[in-house]
C-alpha positions in Angstrom: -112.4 -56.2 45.0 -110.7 -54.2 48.2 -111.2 -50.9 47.3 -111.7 -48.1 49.8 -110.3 -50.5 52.4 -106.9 -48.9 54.4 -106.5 -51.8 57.2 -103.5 -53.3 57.1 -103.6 -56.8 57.5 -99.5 -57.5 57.9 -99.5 -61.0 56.2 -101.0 -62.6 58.8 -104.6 -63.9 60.3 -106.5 -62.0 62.6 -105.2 -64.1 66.0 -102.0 -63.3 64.8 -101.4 -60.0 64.3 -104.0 -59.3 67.5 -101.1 -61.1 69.4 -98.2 -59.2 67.6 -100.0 -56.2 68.6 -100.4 -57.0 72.0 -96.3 -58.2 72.4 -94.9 -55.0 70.5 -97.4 -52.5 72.7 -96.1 -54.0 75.9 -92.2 -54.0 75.0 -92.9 -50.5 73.8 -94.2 -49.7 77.2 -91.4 -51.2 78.7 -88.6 -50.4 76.7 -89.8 -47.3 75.6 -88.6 -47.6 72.1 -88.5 -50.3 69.8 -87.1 -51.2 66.2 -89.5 -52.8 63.7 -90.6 -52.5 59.9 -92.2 -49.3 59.3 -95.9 -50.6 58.5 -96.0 -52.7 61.8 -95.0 -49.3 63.6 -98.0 -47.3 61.7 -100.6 -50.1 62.9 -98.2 -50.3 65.9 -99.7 -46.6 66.9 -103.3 -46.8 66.2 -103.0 -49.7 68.5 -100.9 -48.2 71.6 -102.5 -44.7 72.0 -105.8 -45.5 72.6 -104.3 -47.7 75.5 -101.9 -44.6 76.5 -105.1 -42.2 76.6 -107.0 -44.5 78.8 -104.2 -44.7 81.4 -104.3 -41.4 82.3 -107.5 -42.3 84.4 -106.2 -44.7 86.9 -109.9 -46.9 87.7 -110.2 -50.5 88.2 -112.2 -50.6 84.6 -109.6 -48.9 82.8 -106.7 -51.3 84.1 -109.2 -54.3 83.2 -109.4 -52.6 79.5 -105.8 -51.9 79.1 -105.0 -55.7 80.6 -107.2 -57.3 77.9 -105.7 -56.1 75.1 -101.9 -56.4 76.2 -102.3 -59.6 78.5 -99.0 -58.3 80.5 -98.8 -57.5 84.1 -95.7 -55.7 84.1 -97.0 -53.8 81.5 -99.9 -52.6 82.8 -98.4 -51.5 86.0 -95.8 -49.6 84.5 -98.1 -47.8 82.1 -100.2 -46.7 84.9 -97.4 -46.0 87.6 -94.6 -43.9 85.3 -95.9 -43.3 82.0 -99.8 -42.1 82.9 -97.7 -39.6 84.6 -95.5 -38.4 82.1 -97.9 -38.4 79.4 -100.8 -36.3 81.7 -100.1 -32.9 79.8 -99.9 -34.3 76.5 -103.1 -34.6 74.0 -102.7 -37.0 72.0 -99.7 -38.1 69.8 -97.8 -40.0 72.0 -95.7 -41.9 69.7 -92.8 -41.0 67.4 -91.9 -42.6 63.9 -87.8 -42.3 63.0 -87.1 -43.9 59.9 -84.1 -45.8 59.7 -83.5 -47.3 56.1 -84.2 -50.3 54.4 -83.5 -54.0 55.6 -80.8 -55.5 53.6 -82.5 -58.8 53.1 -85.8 -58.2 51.8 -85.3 -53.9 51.3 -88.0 -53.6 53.7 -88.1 -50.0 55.4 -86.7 -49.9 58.7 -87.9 -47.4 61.8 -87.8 -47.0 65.4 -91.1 -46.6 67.2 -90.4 -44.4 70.8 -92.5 -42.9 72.7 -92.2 -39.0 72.6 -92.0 -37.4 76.7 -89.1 -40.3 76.9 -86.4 -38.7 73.9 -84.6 -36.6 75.9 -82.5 -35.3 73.4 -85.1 -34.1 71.2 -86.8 -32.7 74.1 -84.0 -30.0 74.8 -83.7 -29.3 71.4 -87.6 -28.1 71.2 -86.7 -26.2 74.5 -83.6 -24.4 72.6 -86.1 -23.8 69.9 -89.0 -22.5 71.8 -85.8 -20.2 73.5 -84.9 -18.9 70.5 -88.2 -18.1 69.2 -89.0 -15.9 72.2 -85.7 -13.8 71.5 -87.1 -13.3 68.5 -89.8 -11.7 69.4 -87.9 -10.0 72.1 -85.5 -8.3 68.8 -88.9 -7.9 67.0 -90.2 -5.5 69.9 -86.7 -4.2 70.1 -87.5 -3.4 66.4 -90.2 -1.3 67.0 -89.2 0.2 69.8 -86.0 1.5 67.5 -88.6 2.4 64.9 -90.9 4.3 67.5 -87.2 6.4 68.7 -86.5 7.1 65.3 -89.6 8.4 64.5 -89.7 10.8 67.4 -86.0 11.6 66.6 -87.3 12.6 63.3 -90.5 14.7 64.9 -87.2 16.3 67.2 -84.9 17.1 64.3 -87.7 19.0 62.4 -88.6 21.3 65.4 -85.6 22.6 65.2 -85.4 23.5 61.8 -89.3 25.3 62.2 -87.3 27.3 64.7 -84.1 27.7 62.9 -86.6 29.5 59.7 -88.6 31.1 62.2 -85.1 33.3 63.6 -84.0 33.9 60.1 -87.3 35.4 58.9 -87.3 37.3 62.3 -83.7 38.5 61.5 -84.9 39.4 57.4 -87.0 41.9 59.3 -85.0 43.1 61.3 -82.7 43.6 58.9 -84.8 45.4 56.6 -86.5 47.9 59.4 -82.7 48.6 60.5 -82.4 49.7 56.6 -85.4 51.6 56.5 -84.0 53.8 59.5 -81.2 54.3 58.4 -82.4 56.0 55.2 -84.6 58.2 57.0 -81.4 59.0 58.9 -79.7 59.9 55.7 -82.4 61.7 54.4 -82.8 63.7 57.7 -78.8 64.8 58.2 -79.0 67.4 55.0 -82.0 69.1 56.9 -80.4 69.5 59.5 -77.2 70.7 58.0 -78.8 73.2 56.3 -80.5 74.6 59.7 -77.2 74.9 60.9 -74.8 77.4 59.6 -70.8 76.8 59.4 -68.3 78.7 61.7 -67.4 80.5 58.3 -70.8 82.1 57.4 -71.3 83.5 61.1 -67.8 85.2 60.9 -69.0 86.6 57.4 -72.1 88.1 59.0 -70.5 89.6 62.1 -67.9 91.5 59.8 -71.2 92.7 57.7 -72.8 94.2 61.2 -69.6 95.9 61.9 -69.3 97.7 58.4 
């Protein structure tokens, strides 16, 4: 029984799909992208990228390597010359999977196979993207900063008020000692009416001395 057992053999012998490998690998590398049946691109990938990774170190042994698995000159000298180059930053995943469909004949499903530094398009979209995001977080600090101002507004408007109930207590008390005078005022004019005497009373008590 096969169970447990993931490798993909294509339909084909082991000579045969080693060579299929091989030819799809180096047109990839040349043409950069290629159309083919989506399981031949999945082993497609776990066969290229090992070859991509060893590029990046540009020795006689890792030519040899690369050259005995893709039998293809041109192939080799392009990977090493251009793509090693392009691919230097990169860790890993060098390869992109579109799917495309199904065939018509046999409703088989249909992809393109690229490799990823060479989609241009995409590439400046992920730059728009990676743009966009740092706006973001450029609005999200704006955001705080706005909250921060507010909050100190806030702190601001409520001095004021402290100050505005501070001057009306001061001017309750004011208002109350100005009160409090003035009734001792009141009560103080009858005293002093009574000390002096009216124009009247004198002129009563200078006709008395005369009599």
């Amino acid at each position: 029984m096969r169970h447990g057992k993931k490798f993909n053999h294509l339909g084909r012998t082991s000579s045969h799909r080693k060579a299929m490998l091989s030819n799809m690998a180096s047109s990839l590398i040349l043409h950069k992208r290629i159309r083919t049946t989506l399981a031949k691109a999945k082993a497609l990938r776990t066969f290229v990228e090992p070859l991509l990774t060893n590029s990046k170190e540009d020795s006689t042994h890792s030519r040899r390597l690369v050259f005995s698995y893709l039998q293809n000159k041109e192939a080799v000298s392009e990977l090493f010359r251009e793509i090693s180059k392009k691919i230097a930053e990169r860790h890993g995943g060098y390869t992109r999977i579109l799917k495309t469909g199904t065939r018509l004949g046999d409703n088989a499903e249909m992809c393109i196979i690229e490799l990823v530094d060479y989609n241009e398009n995409l590439l400046h979209i992920k730059e728009e993207t990676t743009v966009k995001t740092t706006r973001r977080r450029r609005s999200a600090t704006k955001k705080t900063k706005e909250k921060e101002t507010a909050e100190t507004e806030a702190v601001n408007e409520e001095e004021p008020v402290e100050a505005v109930s501070k001057k009306r207590k001061k001017a309750s008390k004011k208002t109350t000692d100005d009160k409090v005078t003035e009734t001792e005022e009141i009560r103080e004019e009858p005293a002093e009416k009574e000390e002096e005497p009216s124009e009247e009373e004198e002129e009563e008590e200078e006709t008395d001395k005369k009599e």
